[in-house]
C-alpha positions in Angstrom: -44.2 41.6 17.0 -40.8 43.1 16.6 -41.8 45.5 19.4 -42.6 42.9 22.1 -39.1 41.2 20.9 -37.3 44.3 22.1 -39.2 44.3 25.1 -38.3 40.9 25.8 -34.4 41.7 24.7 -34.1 44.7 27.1 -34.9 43.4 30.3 -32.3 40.9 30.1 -29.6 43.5 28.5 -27.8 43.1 31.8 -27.3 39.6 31.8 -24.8 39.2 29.0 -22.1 41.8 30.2 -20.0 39.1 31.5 -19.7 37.6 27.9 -19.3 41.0 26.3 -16.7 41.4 28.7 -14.8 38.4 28.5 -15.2 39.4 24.2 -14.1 42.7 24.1 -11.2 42.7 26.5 -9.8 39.2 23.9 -10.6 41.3 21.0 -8.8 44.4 22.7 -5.8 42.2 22.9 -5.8 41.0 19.5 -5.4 44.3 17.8 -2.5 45.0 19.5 -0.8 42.5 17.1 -3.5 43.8 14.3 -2.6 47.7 14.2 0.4 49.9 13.2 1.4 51.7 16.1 4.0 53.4 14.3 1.3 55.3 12.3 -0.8 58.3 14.1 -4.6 57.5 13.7 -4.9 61.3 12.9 -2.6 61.5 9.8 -3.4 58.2 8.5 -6.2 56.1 10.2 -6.3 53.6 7.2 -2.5 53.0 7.5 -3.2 52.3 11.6 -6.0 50.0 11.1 -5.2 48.5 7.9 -1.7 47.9 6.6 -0.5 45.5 9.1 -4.1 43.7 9.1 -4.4 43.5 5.5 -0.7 42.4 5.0 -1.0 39.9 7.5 -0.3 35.8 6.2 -2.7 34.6 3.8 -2.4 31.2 4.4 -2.1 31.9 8.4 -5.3 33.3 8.3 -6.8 30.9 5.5 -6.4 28.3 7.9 -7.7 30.5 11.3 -10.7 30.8 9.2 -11.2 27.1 8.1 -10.8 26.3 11.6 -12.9 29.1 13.3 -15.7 28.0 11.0 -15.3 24.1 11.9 -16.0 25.1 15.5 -19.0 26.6 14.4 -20.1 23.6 12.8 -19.2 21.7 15.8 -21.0 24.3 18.0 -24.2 24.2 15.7 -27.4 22.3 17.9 -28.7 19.7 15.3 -32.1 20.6 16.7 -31.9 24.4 16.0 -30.8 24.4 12.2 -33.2 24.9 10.1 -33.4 21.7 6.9 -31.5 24.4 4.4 -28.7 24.7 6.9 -28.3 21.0 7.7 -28.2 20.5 3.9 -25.0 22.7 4.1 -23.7 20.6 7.0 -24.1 17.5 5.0 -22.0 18.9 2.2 -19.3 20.1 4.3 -19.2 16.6 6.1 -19.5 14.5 3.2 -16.4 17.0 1.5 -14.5 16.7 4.4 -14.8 12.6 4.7 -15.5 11.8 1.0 -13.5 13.1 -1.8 -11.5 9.8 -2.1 -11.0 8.1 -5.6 -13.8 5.7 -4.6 -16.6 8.0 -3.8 -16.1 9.9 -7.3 -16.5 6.2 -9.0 -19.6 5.6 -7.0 -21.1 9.5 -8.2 -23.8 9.2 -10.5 -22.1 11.4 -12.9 -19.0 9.1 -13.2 -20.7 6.1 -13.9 -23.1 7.7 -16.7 -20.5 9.5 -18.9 -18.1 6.3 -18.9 -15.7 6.9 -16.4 -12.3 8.5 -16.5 -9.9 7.1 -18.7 -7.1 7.8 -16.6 -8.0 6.0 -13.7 -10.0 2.9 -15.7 -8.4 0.0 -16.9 -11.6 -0.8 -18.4 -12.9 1.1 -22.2 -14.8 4.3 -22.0 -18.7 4.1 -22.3 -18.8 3.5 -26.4 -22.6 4.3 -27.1 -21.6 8.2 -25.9 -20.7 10.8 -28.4 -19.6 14.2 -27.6 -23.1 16.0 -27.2 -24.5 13.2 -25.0 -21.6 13.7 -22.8 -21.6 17.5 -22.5 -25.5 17.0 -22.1 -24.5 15.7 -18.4 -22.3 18.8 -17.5 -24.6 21.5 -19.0 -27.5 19.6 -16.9 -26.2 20.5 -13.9 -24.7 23.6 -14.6 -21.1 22.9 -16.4 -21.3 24.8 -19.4 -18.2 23.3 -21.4 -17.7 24.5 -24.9 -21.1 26.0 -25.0 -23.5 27.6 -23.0 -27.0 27.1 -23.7 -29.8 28.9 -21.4 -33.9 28.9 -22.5 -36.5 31.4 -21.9 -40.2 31.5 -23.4 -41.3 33.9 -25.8 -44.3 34.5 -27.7 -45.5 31.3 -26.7 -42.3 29.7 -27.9 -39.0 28.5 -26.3 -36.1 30.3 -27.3 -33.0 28.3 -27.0 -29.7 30.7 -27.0 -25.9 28.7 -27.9 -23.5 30.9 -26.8 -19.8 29.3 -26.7 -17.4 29.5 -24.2 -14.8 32.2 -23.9 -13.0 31.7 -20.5 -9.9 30.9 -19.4 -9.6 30.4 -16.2 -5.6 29.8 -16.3 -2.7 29.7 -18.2 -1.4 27.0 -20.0 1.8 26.5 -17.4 -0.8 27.0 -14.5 -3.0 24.4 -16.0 -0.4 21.5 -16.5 1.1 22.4 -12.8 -2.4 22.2 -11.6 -3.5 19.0 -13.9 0.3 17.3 -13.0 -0.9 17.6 -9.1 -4.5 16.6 -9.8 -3.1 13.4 -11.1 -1.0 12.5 -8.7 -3.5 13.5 -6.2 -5.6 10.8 -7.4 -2.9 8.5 -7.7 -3.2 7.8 -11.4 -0.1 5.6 -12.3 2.7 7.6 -13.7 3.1 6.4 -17.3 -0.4 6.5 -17.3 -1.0 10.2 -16.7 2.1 11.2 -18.9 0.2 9.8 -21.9 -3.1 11.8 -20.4 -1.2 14.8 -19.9 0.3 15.0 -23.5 -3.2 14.3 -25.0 -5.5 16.9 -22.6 -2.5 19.3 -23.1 -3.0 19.2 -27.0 -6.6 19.5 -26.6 -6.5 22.5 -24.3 -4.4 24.0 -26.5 -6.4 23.7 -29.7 -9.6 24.8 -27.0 -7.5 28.3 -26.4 -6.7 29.1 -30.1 -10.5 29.0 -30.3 -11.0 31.0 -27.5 -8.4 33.5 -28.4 -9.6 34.3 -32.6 -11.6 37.5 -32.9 -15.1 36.6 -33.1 -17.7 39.5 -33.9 -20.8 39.5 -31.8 -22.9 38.5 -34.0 -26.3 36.0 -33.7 -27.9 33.4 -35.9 -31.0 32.3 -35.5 -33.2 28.8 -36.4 -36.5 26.9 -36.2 -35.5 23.9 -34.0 -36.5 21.5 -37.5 -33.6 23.7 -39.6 -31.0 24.1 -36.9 -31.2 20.1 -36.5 -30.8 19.4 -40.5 -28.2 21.9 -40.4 -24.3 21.1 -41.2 -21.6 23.7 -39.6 -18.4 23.2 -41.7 -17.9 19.3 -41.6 -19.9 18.4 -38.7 -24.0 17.3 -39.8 -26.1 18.3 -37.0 -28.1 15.8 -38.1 -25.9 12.7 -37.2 -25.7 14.3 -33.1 -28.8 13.3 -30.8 -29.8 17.2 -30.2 -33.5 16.0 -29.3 -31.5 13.7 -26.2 -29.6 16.4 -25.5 -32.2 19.1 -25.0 -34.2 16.7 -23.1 -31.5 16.2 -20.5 -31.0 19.7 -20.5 -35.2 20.6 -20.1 -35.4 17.5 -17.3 -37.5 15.4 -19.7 -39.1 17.5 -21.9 -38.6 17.8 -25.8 -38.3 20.8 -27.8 -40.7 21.7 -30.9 -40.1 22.1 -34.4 -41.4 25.4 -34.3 -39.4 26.3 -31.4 -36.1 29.2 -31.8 -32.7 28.1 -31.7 -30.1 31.8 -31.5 -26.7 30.8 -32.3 -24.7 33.8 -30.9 -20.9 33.8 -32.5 -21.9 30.8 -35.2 -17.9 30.7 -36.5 -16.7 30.0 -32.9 -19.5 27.3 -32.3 -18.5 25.7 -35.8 -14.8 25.7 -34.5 -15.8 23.9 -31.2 -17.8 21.5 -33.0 -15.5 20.3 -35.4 -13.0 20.5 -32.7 -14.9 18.0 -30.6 -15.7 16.3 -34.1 -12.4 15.2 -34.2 -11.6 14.3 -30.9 -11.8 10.9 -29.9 -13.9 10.0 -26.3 -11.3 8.6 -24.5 -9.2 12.2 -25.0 -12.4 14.5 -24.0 -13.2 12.4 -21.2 -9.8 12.9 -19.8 -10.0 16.7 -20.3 -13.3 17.0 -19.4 -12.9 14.8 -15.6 -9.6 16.8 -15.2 -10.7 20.4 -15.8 -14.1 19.6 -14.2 -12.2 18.3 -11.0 -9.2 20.8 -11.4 -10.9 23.2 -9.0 -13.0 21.2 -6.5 -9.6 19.2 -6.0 -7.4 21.9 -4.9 -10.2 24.0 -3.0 -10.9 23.9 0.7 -14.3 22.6 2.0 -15.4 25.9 3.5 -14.7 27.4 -0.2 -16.7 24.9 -1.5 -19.6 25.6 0.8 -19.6 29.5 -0.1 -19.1 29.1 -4.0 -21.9 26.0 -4.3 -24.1 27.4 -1.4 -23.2 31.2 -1.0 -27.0 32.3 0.3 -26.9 29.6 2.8 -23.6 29.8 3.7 -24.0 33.8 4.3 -27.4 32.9 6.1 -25.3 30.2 8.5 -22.3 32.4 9.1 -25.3 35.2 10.7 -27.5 33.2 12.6 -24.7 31.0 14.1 -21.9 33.8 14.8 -23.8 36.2 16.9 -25.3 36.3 20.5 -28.8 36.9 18.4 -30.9 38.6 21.1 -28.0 41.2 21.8 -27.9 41.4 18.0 -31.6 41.8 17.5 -31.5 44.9 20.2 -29.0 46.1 17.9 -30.9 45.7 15.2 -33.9 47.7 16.6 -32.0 50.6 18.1 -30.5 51.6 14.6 -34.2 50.9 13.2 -35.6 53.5 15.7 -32.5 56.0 14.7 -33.6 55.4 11.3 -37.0 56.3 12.4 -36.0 59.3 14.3 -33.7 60.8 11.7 -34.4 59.8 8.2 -38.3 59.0 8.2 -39.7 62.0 6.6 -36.6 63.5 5.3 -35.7 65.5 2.5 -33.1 62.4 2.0 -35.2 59.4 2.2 -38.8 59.1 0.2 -41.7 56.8 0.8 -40.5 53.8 -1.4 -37.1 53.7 0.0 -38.5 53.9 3.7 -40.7 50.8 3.2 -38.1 49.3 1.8 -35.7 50.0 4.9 -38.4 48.3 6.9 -38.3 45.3 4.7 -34.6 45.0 5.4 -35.0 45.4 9.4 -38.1 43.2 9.6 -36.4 41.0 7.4 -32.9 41.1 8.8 -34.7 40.6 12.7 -36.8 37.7 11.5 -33.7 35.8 10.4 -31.1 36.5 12.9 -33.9 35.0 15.9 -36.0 32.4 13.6 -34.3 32.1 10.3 -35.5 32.6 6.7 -38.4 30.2 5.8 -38.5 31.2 2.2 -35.0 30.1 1.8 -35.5 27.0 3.5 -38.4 25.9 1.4 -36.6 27.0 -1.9 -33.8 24.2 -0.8 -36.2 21.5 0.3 -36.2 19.5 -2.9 -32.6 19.5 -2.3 -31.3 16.1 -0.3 -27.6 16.0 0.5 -25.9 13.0 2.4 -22.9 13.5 5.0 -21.3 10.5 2.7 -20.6 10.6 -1.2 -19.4 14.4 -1.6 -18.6 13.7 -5.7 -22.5 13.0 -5.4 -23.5 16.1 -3.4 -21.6 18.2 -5.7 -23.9 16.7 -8.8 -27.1 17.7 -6.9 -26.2 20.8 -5.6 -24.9 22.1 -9.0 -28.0 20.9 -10.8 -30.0 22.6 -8.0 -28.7 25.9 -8.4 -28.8 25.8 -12.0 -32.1 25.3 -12.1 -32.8 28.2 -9.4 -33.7 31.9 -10.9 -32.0 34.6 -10.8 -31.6 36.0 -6.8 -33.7 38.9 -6.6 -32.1 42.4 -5.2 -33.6 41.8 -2.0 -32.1 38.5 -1.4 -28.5 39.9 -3.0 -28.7 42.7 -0.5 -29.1 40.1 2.4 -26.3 38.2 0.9 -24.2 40.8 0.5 -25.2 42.2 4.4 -24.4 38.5 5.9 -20.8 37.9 4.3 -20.0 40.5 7.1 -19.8 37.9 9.5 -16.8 35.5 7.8 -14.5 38.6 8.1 -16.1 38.9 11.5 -15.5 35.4 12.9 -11.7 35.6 10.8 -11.3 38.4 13.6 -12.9 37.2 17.1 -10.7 34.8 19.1 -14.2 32.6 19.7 -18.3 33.2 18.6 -21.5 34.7 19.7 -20.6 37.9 18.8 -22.3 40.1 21.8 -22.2 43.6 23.2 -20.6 45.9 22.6 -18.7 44.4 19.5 -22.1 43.8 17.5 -22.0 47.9 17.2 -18.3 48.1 17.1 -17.8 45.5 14.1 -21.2 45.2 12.7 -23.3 48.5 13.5 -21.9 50.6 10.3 -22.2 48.2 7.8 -26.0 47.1 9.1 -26.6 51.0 9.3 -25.6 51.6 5.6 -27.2 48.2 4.6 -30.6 49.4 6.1 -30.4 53.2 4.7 -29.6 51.5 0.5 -32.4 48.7 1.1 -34.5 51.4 -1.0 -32.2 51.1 -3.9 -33.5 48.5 -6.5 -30.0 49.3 -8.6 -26.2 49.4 -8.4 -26.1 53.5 -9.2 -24.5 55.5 -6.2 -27.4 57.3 -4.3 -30.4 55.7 -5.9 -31.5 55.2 -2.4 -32.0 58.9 -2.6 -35.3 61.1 -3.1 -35.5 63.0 -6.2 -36.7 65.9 -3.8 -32.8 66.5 -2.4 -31.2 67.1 -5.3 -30.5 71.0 -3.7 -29.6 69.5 -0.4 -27.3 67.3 -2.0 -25.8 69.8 -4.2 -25.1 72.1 -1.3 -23.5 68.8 0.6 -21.3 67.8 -2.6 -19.8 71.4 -2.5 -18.6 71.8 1.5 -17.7 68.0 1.4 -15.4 68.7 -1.9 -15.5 65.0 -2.4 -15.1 62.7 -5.7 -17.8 59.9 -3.9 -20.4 62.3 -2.5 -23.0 59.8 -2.7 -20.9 57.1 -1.0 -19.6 59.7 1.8 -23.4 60.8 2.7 -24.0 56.7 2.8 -21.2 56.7 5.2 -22.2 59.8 7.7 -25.6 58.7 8.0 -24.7 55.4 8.7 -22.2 56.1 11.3 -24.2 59.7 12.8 -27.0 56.5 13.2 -25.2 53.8 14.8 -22.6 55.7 16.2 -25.6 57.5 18.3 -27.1 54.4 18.8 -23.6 53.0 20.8 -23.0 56.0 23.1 -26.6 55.8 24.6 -25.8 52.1 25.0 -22.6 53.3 27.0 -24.6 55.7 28.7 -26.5 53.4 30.2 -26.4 52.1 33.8 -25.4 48.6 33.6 -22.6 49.6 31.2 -21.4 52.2 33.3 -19.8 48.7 35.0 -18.9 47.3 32.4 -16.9 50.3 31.1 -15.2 50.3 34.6 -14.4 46.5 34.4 -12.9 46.8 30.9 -10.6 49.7 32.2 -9.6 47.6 34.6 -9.2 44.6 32.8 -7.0 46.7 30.3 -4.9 48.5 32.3 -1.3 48.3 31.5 -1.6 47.2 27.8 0.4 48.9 25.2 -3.0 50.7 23.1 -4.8 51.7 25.9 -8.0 51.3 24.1 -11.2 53.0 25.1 -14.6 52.2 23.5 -15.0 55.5 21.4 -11.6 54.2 20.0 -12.7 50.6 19.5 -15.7 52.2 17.7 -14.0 53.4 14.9 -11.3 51.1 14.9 -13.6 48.1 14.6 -15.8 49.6 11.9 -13.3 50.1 9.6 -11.0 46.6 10.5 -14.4 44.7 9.2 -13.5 46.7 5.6 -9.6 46.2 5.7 -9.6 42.9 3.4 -12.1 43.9 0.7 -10.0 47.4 0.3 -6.5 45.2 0.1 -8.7 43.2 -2.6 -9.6 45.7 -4.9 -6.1 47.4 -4.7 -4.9 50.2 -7.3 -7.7 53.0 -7.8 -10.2 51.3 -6.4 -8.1 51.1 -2.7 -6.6 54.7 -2.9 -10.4 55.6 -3.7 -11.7 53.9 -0.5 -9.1 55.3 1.7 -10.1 59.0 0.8 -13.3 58.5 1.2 -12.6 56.8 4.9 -10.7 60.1 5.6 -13.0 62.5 4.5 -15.6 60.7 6.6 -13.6 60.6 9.6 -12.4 64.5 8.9 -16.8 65.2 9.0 -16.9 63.5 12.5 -16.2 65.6 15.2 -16.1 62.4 17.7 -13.6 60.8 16.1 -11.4 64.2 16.3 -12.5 64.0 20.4 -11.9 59.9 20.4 -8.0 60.4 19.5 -7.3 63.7 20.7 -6.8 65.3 16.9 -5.5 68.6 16.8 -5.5 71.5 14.3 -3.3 70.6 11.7 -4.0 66.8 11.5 -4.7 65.8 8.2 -8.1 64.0 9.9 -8.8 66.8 12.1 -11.9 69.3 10.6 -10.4 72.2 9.3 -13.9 73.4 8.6 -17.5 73.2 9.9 -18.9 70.0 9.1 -21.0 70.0 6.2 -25.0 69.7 7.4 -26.8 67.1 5.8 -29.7 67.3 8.3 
């Protein structure tokens, strides 16, 4: 099938040159205000590309990409999104039209834990003690005080209580943050200076529990004991832990016989007698204000990504990219693969068929979308209108969902390329030739590590190239050899793959068209340059993130790529005594 697709894709190659055009010569443009012309490219490529990029406005480009990603939306053909990714267009809506006071007293939620005091006249819901309540966070995946997750074993269900240990913020960030939350919501001011004094106290008595030395140790019960248990002054007996457990099992009841594991039992008796003596109206104030602390102060795209990060990745692909140019792509670096790897001392059986899962897989969803994922979501129904309501579902939803499996992290992981893609590119439908210049490497290295099954450097490797390898770690005299190889053989691939695309005829024009088009501007850029530049501007914002080590880490390993590619040297005319010019024969990983 993917063979007649290509087929199909080449004979109308020619068609979109007008469009890659029009893309490049904007994107050409652009970096002229993105790189640092005061650096040389052959002392310090990461400085060139990077350190103006990376240091650019936060909040500038924070809102370019909120706004770039509404025009997607807008662009999106009702007709062509699959139900998953209307789903995500519903939440977005409904959170950018709903998150009034009124749509969060209409949520389900709301109304069945009694309200929030701080906003209500009217008494807090009095039948409700403090493990009914929580029972409607943990439901749907809002784990205060405790967490409690449930597996089978030996015929049994074992329940695990493990208590919470986070702290999200300090206790000046979170009465800043819960003094605008507040207002925000327009709770009265007298009002919300009593709230504040009594969630303040009770945050502060939560972080004294959070900060005491607990041991890792683990308790463990029938269901029968752990209920006619008493922690310290608080009876187990008196709480409804059948209710709660039925909320939290969607119905179903626990047996006798069944194993509760208390992991850190002093910090769970703490938390209980805690909430023992904490009155509802006070929890339900701390509880509605940290619960809301975040949503309240994060932007709708956020929103989208944290809540629905696998559909948000998959919508951010499919709707970004010009997907038959991408497809060709796709299948060129697929043959390279093929050509060079296939049968390899590098590459063994398993991690080959796993390669071709990840093409045939990647292929599949860029032109038709992922039907797995689209049926995993179809018990899911989100409105455009109540957004507080949405939030419930989706929560629930993906607390319920297992574990992703590598596969589908590996897919994730590939498709975030394209927010920092669409952060970059003036307008969307990413097409030729800066599909290879912004997306080729990382696709390349994606495809080559499909075989790896864990997060250990080179276990996309065969056991037979151990000597090989050995041989390439020594003339590479590099601290990341398995990284660097992932990085030659992903650019020697794609980078292979983009000059035979330039050698053809019909972009023997376009190269002509684009010299034209750029004469007179300040970089001067060619394609070979773009190539490089573009491959590593994708990276510049995850390296500024991880900072310290971690950064000074990634740039070495950039330059010792670049210093192992002879056209880079011939892209930006490097000359002996460069620090990215090859002092030595490249090392031969063939």
């Amino acid at each position: 099938m993917y063979r007649q697709v290509f087929v199909l894709l080449l004979s109308v190659a020619c068609a979109a040159c007008g469009t890659a055009l029009d893309d490049t010569t904007r994107f050409g443009q652009e970096l002229e205000q993105l790189l640092d012309s005061t650096r040389s490219p052959c002392q310090d490529f990461y400085g060139y590309v990077c350190a103006r990029s990376s240091n650019a406005d936060q909040t500038l480009r924070l809102q370019r990409d909120q706004q770039r990603f509404q025009q997607m939306l807008r662009s999106a053909n009702p007709d062509q999104l699959l139900a998953m990714e209307q789903q995500l267009l519903n939440f977005y809506k409904s959170c950018r039209s709903s998150r009034s006071v009124e749509a969060l007293r209409i949520s389900q939620l709301y109304k069945s834990t009694g309200g929030w005091p701080a906003l209500e006249t009217r008494s807090s819901n009095r039948t409700l003690n403090w493990l009914g309540l929580l029972g409607y966070f943990h439901e749907m995946g809002a784990p205060y005080f405790f967490d409690s997750t449930i597996s089978m074993q030996s015929n049994k269900r074992l329940v695990t209580l493990q208590p919470d240990t986070t702290r999200r913020h300090t206790v000046s960030k979170f009465e800043q943050r819960m003094a605008d939350l507040l207002k925000s919501f327009g709770v009265e001011q007298s009002r919300a200076h009593v709230a504040s004094l009594e969630v303040l106290s009770l945050e502060r008595n939560r972080r004294e529990i959070v900060k005491t030395e607990r041991s890792d140790d683990q308790v463990q019960y029938s269901y029968a004991n752990f209920k006619s248990s008493t922690f310290g002054n608080v009876s187990l007996a008196q709480l409804d832990w059948d209710g709660y457990f039925k909320q939290i099992l969607g119905g179903k009841s626990l047996r006798p016989t069944d194993v509760i594991v208390v992991k850190q039992l002093p910090r769970l008796v703490d938390y209980m007698q805690l909430l023992q003596n904490t009155n509802m109206h006070r929890l339900l104030n701390w509880i509605w204000i940290d619960y809301l602390m975040d949503i309240a102060a994060t932007d709708c795209k956020q929103l989208a990504e944290t809540y629905a990060g696998d559909v948000y990745a998959h919508l951010l692909l499919r709707l970004s990219v010009d997907r038959e140019r991408m497809t060709e792509m796709y299948a060129a670096i697929g043959r390279a693969y093929k050509e060079q790897l296939s049968g390899s001392v590098w590459i063994d059986e398993i991690s080959e068929q796993a390669s071709q899962r990840f093409l045939n897989h990647i292929m599949h969803v860029t032109i038709s979308g992922d039907e797995r994922l689209d049926a995993a979501y179809r018990e899911l129904d989100l409105g455009r209108r109540n957004f507080y309501r949405n939030m419930e579902k989706l929560r629930r939803f993906q607390h319920k969902r297992t574990s992703p499996t590598s596969d589908e992290l590996q897919m994730r992981q590939y498709a975030q390329i394209f927010e920092t893609v669409n952060g970059l590119l003036p307008k969307l439908n990413l097409s030729m030739p800066l599909n290879y210049v912004l997306v080729g490497e990382r696709f390349a290295r994606n495809l080559i590590a499909a075989g790896s099954s864990t997060l250990t450097p080179g276990a996309w490797r065969s056991i037979d190239s151990d000597r090989q390898f050995a041989q390439f770690q020594q003339c590479s005299n590099s601290s990341n050899p398995n990284e660097l190889l992932l990085a030659i053989l992903g650019q020697r691939q794609t980078g292979n793959c983009y000059r035979q695309w330039l050698g053809q005829q019909s972009a023997a024009a376009f190269r002509r068209q684009l010299t034209s088009a750029t004469t007179g501007q300040r970089l001067q850029l060619s394609l070979e340059r773009l190539y490089f530049i573009g491959s590593l501007l994708v990276d510049c914002r995850e390296l500024q993130i991880a900072g310290g080590v971690q950064l000074e880490r990634k740039r070495q390993l950039q330059h010792t790529l670049l210093r192992n590619s002879a056209t880079f040297s011939e892209a930006f005319n490097c000359r002996p005594g460069d620090a990215l010019y090859s002092q030595q024969p490249l090392c031969k990983i063939a």
